[in-house]
N, C-alpha and C positions, 0 to 999 in steps of 0.2 A: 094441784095443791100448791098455797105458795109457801116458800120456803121462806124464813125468817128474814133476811134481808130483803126479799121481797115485799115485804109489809109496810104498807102507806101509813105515815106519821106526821102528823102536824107539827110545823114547828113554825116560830116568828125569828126571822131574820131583821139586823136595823139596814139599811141603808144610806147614806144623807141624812141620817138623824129622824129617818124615817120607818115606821111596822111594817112587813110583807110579814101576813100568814101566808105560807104554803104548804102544801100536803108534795109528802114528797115520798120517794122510797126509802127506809131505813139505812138502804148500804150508800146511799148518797148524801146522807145526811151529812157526813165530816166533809166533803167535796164542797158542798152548799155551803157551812158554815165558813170555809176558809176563805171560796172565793168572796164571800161576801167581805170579811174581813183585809185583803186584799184592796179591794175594791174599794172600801173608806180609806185605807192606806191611802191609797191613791188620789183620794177626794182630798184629804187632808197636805197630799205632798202639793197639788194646784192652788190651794188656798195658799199655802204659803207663798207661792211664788206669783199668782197673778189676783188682780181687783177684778170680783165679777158681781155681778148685780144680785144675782142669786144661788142654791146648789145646785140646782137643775144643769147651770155651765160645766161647772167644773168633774157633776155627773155626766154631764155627754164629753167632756174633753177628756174624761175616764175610760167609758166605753170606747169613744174613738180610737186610743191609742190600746188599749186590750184586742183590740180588732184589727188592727194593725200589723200589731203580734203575731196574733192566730193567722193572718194573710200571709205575714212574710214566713212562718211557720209551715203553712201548707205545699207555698211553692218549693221550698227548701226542700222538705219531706219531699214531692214530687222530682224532685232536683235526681237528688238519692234515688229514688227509683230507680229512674228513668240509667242514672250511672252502674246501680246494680244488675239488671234487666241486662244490660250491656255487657256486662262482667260475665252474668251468668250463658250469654248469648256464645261469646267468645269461647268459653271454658267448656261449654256445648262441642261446638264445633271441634275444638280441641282433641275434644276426646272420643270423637266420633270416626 
């Protein structure tokens, strides 16, 4: 049985000045609407600073640099582990 947040919801997001319907899940819904908002942020900080022919650029000089993020985000996270792991390894032994 789904539980209320589990409930697929239509909603229209803008993007570049552009409609995406998507069906989405309820509890995802605030997540969706931010990054999107986010994301024109973003469209809008390139526009000010560079001449491009159209939004399509400044929408992939968007996602490139959000991806970028989440890259240098993972390896970091990864970083942390791998430093925790070690911690716990030592503190192991320690006490053993």
């Amino acid at each position: 049985m789904e539980s209320k947040g589990d409930e697929i919801i239509s909603i229209n997001v803008i993007i570049a000045d552009r409609p995406y319907p998507l069906k989405v899940e309820r509890k995802e819904e605030e997540n969706i609407r931010i990054a999107a908002k986010k994301l024109n942020e973003k469209i809008k900080e390139f526009q000010l600073k560079y001449d491009a022919k159209d939004k399509q650029d400044y929408l992939a000089m968007s996602a490139l640099m959000y991806t970028v993020d989440a890259v240098k985000n993972d390896v970091d996270n990864k970083e942390e582990m791998i430093k925790l792991e070690d911690r716990i390894t030592r503190l192991h032994k320690s006490l053993a």
